[in-house]
Structures are given as structure tokens and as C-alpha cells.
C-alpha beads as a LAMMPS data file, in Angstrom:
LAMMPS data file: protein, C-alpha beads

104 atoms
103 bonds

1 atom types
1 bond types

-500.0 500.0 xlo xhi
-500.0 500.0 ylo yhi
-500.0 500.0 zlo zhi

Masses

1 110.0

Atoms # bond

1 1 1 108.107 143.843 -178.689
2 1 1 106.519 146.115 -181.195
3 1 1 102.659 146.650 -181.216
4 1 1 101.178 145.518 -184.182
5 1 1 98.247 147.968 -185.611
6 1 1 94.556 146.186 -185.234
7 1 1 94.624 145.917 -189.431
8 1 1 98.289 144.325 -188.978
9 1 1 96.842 142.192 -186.137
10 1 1 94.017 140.824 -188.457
11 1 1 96.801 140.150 -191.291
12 1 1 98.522 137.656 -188.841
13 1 1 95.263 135.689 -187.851
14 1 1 94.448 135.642 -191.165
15 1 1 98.232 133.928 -192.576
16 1 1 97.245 131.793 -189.154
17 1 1 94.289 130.492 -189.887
18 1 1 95.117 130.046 -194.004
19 1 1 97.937 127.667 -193.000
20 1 1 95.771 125.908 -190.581
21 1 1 93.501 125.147 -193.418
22 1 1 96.143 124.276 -195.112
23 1 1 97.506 121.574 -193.160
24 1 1 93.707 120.533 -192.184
25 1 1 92.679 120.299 -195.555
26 1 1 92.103 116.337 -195.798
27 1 1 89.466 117.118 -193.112
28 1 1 87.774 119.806 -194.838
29 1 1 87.791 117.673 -197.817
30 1 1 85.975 114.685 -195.910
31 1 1 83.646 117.033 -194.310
32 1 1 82.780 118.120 -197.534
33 1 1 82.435 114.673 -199.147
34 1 1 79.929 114.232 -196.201
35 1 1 77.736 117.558 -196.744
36 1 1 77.465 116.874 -200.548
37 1 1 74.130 116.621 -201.475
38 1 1 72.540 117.246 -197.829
39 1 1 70.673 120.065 -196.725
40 1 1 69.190 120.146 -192.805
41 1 1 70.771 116.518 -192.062
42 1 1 74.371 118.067 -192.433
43 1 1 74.544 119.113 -188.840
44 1 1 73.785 115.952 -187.371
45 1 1 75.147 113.325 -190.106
46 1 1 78.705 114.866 -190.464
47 1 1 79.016 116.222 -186.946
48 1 1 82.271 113.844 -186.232
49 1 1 83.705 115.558 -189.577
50 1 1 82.936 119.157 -188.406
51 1 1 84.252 118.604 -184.780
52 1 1 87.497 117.188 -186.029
53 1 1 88.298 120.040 -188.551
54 1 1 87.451 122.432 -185.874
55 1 1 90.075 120.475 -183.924
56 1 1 92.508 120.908 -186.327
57 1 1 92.305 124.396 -186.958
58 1 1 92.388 124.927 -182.881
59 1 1 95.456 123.140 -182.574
60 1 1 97.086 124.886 -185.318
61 1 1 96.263 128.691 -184.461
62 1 1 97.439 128.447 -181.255
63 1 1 98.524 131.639 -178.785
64 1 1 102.179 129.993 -179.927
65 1 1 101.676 129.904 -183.258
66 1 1 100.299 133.966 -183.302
67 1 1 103.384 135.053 -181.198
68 1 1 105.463 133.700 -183.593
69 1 1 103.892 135.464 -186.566
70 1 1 104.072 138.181 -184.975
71 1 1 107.353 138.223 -184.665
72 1 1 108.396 137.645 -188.392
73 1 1 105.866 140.123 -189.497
74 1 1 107.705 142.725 -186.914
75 1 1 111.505 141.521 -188.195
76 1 1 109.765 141.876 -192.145
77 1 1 107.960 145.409 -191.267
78 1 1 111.440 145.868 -190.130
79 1 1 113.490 144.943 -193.052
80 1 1 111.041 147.004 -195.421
81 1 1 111.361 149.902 -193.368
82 1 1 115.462 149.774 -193.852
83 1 1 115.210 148.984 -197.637
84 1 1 112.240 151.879 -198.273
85 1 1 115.168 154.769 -195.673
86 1 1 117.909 153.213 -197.758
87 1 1 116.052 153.710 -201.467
88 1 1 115.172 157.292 -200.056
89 1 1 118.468 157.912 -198.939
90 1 1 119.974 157.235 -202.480
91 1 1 117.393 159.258 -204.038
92 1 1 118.379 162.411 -202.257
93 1 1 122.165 161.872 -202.722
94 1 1 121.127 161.264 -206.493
95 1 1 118.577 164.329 -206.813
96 1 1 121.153 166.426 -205.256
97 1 1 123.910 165.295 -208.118
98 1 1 121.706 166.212 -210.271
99 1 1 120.939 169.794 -208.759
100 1 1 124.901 170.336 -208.607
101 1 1 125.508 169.280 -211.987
102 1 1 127.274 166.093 -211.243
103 1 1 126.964 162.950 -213.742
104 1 1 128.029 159.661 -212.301

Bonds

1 1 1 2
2 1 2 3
3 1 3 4
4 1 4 5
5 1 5 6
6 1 6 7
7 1 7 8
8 1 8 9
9 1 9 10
10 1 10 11
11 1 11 12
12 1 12 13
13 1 13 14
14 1 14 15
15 1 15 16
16 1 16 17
17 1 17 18
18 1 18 19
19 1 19 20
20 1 20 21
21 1 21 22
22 1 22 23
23 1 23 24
24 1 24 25
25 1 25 26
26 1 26 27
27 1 27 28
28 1 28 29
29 1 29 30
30 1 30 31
31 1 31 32
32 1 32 33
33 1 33 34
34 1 34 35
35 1 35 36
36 1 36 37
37 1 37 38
38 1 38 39
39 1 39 40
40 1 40 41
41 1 41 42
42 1 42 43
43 1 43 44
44 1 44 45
45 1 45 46
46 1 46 47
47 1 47 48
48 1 48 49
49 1 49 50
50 1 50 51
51 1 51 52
52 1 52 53
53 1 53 54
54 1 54 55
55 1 55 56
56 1 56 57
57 1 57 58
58 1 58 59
59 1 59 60
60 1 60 61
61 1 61 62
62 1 62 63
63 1 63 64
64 1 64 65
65 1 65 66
66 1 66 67
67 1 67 68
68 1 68 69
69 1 69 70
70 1 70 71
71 1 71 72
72 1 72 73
73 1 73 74
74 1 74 75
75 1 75 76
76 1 76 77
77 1 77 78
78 1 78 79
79 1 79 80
80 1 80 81
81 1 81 82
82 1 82 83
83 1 83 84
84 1 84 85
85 1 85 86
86 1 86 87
87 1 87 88
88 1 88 89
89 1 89 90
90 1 90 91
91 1 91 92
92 1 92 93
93 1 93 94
94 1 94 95
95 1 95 96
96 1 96 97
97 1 97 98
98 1 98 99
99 1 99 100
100 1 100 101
101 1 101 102
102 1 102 103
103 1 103 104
């Protein structure tokens, strides 16, 4: 496999944890529907909340789950890097038609 760049490394945790929230968003929600109007007594009062979205997202961004992003974002780096030689490729056959004078 590939080595992904640090920046490309942080662009798969990121899509990792984003669809974590995703899928724990009911618990955000109720942690949030907890917090609403507290201040210091949040960290005690909605503790349960807190633990069990942190839960989620742990179960979600798993070592698993990062491999396998890792993966698609190699076989899409991939498939960009074929379409950008291919475009490149037709512009030099068609800038060199032009320098020779030839119309399609």
C-alpha cells in the first residue's frame, strides 16, 4: 500500500470522524438537549450523554474503518491521476495538430 501524505492522512480522519457524527447524531442531539441552558452543572448532569456519544464515535472510527478509507482515497488519488495523464496526453496530441497545421 501507498503512503498517504500527513495532510492526506488528516483528510481521512476527518471523512472518519464526520460520518461518525453522522451516524451518532441522535446522541449529540440528546446531549445537547441536556446542556441547554446549563453552565458548570453540564459536566456532571449530562455525563451519561457525553460518555455514550464518545462511545459512538469510538466505535465508529475504528483502526478498520481508517484502513478502509485509506484505501478508497488511494484507488480515487489513483483514478484522478489516470484521468489528469490522459487529459494531458490529449492536449499534446491536440497542441501538436495544431503546430502541424492539422484540423480535425
Amino acid at each position: 500500500m501507498q503512503a498517504l501524505s500527513s495532510r492526506e492522512e488528516a483528510d481521512v480522519k476527518t471523512q472518519a470522524r464526520e460520518e461518525a457524527m453522522t451516524h451518532c447524531e441522535q446522541l449529540v442531539n440528546e446531549w445537547g438537549k441536556c446542556a441547554n441552558g446549563r453552565t458548570i452543572s453540564m459536566g456532571w448532569a449530562c455525563k451519561t450523554q457525553l460518555k455514550a456519544w464518545h462511545q459512538c464515535i469510538r466505535d465508529h472510527v475504528t483502526e478498520e474503518r481508517l484502513d478502509q478509507l485509506r484505501v478508497e482515497y488511494l484507488a480515487n488519488r489513483q483514478q484522478k491521476l489516470e484521468e489528469y495523464k490522459d487529459r494531458r496526453r490529449q492536449e499534446k496530441v491536440e497542441a501538436a495538430k495544431r503546430q502541424a497545421g492539422i484540423k480535425n
